[in-house]
C-alpha positions as CSV (number, residue, x, y, z in Angstrom):
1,X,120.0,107.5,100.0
2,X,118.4,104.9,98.1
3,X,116.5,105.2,95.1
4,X,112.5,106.1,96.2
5,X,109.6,104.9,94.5
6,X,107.9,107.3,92.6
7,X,110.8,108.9,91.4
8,X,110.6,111.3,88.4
9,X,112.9,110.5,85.1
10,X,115.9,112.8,84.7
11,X,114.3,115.5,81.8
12,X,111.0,116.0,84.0
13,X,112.9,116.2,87.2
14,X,115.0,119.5,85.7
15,X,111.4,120.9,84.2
16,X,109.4,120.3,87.5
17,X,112.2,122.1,89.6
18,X,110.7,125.7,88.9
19,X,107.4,124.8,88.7
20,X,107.5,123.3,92.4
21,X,109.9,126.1,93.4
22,X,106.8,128.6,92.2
23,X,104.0,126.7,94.2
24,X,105.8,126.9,97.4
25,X,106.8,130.9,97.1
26,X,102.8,131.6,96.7
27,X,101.5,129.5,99.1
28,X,103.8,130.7,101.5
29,X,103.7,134.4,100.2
30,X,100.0,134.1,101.2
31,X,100.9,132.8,104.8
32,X,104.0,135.5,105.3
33,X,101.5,138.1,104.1
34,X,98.7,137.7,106.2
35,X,101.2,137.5,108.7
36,X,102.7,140.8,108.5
37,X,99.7,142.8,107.9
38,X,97.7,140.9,110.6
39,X,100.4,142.0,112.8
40,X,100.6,145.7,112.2
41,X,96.7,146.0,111.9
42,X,96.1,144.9,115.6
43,X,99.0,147.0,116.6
44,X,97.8,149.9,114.8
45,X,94.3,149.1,116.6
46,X,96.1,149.5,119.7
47,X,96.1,145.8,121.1
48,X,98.6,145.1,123.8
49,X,102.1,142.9,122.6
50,X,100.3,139.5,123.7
51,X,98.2,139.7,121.3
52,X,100.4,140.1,118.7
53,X,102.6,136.8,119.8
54,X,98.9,135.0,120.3
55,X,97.9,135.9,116.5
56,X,101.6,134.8,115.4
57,X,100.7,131.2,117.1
58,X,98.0,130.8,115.4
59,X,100.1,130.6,112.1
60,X,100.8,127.0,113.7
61,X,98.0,125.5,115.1
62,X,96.8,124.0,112.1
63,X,99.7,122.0,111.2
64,X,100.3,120.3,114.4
65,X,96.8,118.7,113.4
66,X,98.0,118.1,109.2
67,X,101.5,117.7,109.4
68,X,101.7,113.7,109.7
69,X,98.6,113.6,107.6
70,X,100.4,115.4,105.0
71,X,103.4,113.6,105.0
72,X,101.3,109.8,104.5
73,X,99.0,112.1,102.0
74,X,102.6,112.9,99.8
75,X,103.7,109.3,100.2
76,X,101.1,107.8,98.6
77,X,99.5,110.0,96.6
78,X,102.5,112.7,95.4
79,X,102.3,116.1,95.1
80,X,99.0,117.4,93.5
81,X,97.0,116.4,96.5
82,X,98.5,118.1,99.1
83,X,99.2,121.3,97.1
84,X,95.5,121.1,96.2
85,X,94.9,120.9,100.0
86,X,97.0,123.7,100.6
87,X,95.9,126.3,98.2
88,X,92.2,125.2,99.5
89,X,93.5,126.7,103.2
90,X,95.8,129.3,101.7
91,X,92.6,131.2,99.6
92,X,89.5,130.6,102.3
93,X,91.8,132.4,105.0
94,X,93.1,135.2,102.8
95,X,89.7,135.6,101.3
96,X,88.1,135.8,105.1
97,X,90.2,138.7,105.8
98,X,89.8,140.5,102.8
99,X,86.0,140.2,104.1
100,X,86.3,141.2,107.7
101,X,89.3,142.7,109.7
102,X,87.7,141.5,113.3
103,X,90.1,140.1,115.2
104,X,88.7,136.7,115.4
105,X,88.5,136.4,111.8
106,X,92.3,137.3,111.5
107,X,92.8,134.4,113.9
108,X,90.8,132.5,111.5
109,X,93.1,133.7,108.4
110,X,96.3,133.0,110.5
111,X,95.0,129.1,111.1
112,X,94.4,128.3,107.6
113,X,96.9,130.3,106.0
114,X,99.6,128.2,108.4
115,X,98.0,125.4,107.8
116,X,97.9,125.8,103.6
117,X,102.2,126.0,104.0
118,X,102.5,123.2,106.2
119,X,100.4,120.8,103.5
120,X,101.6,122.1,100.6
121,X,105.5,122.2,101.9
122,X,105.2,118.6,102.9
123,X,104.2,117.5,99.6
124,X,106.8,119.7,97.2
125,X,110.1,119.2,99.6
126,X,109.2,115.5,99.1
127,X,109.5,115.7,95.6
128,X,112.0,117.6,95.2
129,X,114.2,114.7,97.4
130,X,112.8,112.3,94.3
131,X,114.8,115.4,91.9
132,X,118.2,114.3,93.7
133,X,120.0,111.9,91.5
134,X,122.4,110.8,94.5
135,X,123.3,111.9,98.4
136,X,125.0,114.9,96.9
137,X,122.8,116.4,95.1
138,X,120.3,116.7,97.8
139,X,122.0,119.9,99.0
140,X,122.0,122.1,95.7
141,X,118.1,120.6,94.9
142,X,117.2,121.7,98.7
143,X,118.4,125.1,98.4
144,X,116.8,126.1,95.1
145,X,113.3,124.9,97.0
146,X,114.5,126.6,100.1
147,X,114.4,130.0,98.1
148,X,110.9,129.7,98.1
149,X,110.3,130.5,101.7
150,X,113.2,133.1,101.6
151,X,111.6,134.7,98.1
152,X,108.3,135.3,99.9
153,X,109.7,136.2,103.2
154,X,111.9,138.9,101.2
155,X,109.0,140.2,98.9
156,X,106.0,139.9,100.9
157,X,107.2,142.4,103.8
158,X,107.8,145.1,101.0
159,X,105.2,144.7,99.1
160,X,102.5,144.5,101.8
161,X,104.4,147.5,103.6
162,X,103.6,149.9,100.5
163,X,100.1,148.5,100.1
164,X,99.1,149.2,103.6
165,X,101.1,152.8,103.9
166,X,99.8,154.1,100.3
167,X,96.0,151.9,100.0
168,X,95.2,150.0,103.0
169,X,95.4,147.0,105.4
170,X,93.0,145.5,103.4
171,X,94.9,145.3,100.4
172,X,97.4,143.3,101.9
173,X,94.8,140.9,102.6
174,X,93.9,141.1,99.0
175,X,97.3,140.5,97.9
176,X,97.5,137.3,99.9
177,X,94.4,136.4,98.2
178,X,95.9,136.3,95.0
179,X,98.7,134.0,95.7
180,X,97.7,130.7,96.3
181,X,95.3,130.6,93.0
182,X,98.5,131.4,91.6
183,X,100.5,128.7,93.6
184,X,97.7,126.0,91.6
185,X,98.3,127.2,88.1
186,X,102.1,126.3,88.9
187,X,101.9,123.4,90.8
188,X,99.5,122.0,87.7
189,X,102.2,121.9,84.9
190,X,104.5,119.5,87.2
191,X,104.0,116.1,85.6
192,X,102.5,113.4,88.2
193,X,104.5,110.9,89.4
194,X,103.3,107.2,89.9
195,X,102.1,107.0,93.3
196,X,104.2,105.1,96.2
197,X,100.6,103.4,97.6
198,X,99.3,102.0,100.5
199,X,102.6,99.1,100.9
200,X,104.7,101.9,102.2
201,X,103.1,102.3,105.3
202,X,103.8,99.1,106.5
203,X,106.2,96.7,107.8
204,X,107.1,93.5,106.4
205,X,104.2,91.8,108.5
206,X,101.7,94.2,107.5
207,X,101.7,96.0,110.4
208,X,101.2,100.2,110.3
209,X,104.2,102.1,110.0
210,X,103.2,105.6,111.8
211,X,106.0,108.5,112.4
212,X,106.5,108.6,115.6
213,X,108.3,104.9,114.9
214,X,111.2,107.5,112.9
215,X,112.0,108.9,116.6
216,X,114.1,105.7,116.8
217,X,116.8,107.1,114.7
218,X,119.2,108.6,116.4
219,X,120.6,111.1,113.8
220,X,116.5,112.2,113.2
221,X,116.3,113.2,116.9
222,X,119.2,115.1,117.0
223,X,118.4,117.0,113.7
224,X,114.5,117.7,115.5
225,X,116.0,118.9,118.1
226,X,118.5,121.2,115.8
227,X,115.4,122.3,113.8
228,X,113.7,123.1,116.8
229,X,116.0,126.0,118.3
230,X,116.7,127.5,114.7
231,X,113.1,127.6,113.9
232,X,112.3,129.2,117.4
233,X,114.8,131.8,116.7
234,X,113.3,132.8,113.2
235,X,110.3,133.2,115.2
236,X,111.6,135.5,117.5
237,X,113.0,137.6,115.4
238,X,109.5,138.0,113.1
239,X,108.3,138.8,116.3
240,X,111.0,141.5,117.4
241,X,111.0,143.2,114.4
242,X,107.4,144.6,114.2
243,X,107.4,145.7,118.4
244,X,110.9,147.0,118.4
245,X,109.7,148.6,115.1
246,X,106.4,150.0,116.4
247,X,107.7,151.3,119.4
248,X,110.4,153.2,117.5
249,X,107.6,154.8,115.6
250,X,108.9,153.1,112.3
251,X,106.9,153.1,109.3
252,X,105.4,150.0,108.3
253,X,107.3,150.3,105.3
254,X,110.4,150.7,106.9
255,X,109.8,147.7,109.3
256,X,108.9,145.7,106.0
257,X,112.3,146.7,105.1
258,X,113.8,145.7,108.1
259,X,112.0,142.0,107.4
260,X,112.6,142.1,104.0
261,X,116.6,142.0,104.4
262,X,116.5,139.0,106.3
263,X,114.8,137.9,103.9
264,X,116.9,139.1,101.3
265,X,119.9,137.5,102.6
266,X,118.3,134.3,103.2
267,X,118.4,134.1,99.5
268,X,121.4,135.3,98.8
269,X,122.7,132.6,101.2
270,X,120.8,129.5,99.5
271,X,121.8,131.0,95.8
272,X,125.6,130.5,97.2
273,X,124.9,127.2,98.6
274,X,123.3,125.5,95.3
275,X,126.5,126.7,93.5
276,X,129.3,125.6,96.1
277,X,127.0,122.6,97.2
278,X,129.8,119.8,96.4
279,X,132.3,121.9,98.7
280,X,130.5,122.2,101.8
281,X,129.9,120.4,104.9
282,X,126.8,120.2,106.3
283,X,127.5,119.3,109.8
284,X,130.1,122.2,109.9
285,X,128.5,124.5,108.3
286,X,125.2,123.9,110.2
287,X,127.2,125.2,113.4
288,X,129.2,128.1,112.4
289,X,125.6,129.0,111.4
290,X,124.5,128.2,115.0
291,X,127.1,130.6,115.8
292,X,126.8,133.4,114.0
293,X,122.9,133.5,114.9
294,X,123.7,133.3,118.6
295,X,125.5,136.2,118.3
296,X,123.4,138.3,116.3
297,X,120.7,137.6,118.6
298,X,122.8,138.9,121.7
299,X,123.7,142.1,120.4
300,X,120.2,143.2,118.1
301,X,118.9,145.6,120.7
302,X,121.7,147.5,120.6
303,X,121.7,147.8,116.8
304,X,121.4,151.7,115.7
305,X,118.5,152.9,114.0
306,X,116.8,151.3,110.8
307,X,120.1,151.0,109.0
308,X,121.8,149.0,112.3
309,X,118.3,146.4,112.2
310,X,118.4,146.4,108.6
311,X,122.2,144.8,109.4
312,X,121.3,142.8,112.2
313,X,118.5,141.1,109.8
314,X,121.0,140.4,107.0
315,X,123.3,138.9,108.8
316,X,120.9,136.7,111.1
317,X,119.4,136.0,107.9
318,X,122.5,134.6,106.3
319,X,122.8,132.5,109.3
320,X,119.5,131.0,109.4
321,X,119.2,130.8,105.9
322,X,121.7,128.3,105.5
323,X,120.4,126.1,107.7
324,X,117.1,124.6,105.9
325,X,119.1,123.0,102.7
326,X,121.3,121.1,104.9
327,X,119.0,120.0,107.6
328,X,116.3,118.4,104.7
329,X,119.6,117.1,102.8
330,X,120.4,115.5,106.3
331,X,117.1,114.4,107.0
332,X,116.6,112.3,103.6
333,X,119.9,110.7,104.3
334,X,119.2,109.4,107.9
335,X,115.5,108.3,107.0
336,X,114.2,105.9,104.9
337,X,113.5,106.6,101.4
338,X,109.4,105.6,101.2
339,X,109.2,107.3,105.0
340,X,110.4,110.6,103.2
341,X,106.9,112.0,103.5
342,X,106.2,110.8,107.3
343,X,109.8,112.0,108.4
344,X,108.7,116.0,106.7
345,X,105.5,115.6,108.4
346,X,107.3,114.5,111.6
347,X,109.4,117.6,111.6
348,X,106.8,119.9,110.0
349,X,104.7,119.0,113.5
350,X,107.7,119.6,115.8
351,X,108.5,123.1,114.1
352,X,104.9,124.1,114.7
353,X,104.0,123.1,117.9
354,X,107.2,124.6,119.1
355,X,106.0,128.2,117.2
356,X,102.6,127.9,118.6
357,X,104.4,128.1,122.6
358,X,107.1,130.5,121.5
359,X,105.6,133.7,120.1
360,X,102.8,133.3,123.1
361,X,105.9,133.4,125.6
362,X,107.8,135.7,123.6
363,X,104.9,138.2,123.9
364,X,104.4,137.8,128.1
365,X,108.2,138.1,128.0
366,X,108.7,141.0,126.0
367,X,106.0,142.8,128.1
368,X,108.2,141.7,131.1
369,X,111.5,142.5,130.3
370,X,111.4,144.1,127.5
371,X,111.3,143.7,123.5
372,X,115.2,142.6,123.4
373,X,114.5,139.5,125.9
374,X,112.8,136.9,123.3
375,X,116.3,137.2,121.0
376,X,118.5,136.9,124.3
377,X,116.3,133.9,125.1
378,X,117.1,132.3,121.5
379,X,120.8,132.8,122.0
380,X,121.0,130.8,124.4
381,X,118.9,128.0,123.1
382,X,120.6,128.1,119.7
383,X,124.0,128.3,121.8
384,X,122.5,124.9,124.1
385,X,121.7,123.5,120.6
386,X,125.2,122.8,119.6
387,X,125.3,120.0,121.9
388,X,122.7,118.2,119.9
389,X,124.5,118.8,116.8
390,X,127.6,117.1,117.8
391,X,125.6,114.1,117.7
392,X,124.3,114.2,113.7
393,X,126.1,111.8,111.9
394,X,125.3,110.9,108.0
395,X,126.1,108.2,106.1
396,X,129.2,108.7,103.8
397,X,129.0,109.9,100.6
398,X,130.1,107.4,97.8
């Protein structure tokens, strides 16, 4: 990894860490919100399964259109800009919903709301690559940032379970609301960094340098593809949980438990990995991860009662946890250093349009064969996966 333009001195890098760290849990608090509470109300209205994995797409429409946008918008301009972007899309949803609970306008909610993480997530996970001091570090900076997701994912279930049980489904529209105002007051106090500029974006003879151009790497591919399967499974297990839930006649609060210990142990996971960063290997540990999900995903039906679910979601969550640090501290190895931004974007788009097929399908399947099928489905895929993984290779560290 070479040394990237823009990069932040030493002191401000440390300072900046939390603040960035902050902005990413709110804006994607907002999204994971919306997401849940969206879900249970159109349940609770009594709308058919489909509908529920057609709402759950929507989360990632809008970034298939900003993604690659985002990632030139973080090269040349930063941060600030795409966070302001973000918490733009993060508040108008939320604020619609609060507003109206019509089903249209959820899918409205679900579009920007998806969209707000995908611009905003760009932006901060290329700056915290600019925090790394050397190949090494990129690990231990990428799970601290990689708690964000796993924070909101871990408080947002709880929190917007009690609200609806005890005050409403609006309120948990309201508390997404709050979240990405917040996310701005963070993201404010990181210092600016000099922009990269318009010379990134192209070759030496001037010519544009788009993403799709990254697909020639070899190692980039491989990690997509990687990406692709583990993301998928996340999404069918956000998916299970609430139908498997619902037709258990679980509380919403105890199905926001259920999400919330994934969650929880997605933390947990990323805490241990920025403090044992320098001893692991990310290639193996990427696949005993791919393992251990597989597994998990095989056997959840069969998992006893809320405490037996609130298992199988800790330990598929310690699995799939792991997995984001080491795949961006792969990715900024393989790519170049002023393409940083393009290469996020690049995989930001491929995660997303492969979410926007998957819940849809999940739902048809589920009404097919049955709630368990759309896990089974990911075993396999994550178990197909490893093939691909075989084939990552990273440069050696010095």
């Amino acid at each position: 990894m070479s040394v990237a333009p823009g990069r932040p001195d030493e002191s401000a890098a440390r300072g900046a860490l939390p603040g960035i760290i902050g902005a990413l849990v709110c804006v994607h608090a907002c999204m994971a919100a919306t997401r849940v509470t969206a879900s249970l109300l159109v349940l609770d209205r009594g709308y058919p399964e489909w509908t529920v994995g057609v709402l759950l797409a929507l989360f990632a429409v809008a970034p298939i259109g900003l993604s690659l946008w985002a990632g030139r918008l973080a090269d040349r301009h930063g941060l600030h800009r795409p966070l302001a972007v973000g918490v733009a899309l993060g508040a108008s949803g939320a604020a619609a919903a609060v507003v109206s609970q019509h089903v249209a306008v959820l899918a409205f909610a679900a579009l920007a709301t998806g969209g707000a993480v995908s611009v905003a997530a760009v932006g901060i996970q290329r700056e915290a690559g600019l925090m790394a001091r050397e190949p090494r570090d990129l690990k231990r900076v990428f799970s601290w940032v990689a708690l964000g997701p796993a924070l909101s994912n871990a408080l947002s279930p709880v929190v917007v379970g009690l609200l609806i049980d005890h005050v409403g489904f609006r309120s948990g529209f309201v508390f997404a609301l709050a979240l990405p105002l917040l996310a701005w007051g963070l993201g404010r106090r990181v210092p600016r960094a000099v922009p990269v500029g318009r010379h990134a974006e192209e070759d030496s003879q001037g010519r544009p340098r788009t993403a799709w151009g990254l697909l020639r790497l070899a190692p980039l591919r491989a990690l997509l593809m990687v990406n692709l399967s583990l993301s998928a499974c996340w999404d069918a297990h956000s998916f299970a949980v609430p139908v498997l839930g619902h037709a258990r006649a679980y509380s919403a609060s105890a199905i926001g438990l259920i999400l919330g210990a994934f969650a929880v142990a997605a933390t947990l996971v990323r805490l241990g990995i920025s403090r044992w960063a320098d001893h692991l290997d990310e290639r193996r540990a990427l696949r005993w991860a791919m393992s251990l999900a597989t597994g998990v995903c095989v056997i959840y039906y069969w998992l006893p009662g809320v405490a037996g679910m609130v298992l199988g979601s800790a330990l598929l969550g310690l699995a799939l946890g792991s997995v984001q640090p080491m795949i961006l501290a792969m990715l900024h190895q393989v790519t170049p250093s002023d393409r940083h931004g393009q290469a996020l974007g690049l995989r930001m788009l491929a995660t997303n349009s492969a979410t926007i097929v998957m819940p849809v399908g999940f739902g048809a399947l589920a009404a097919v064969a049955g709630p368990a099928a759309p896990l089974w489905l990911m075993g396999g895929i994550v178990l197909t996966a490893q093939l691909a993984a075989r084939h990552i290779r990273v440069p050696a560290l010095p």
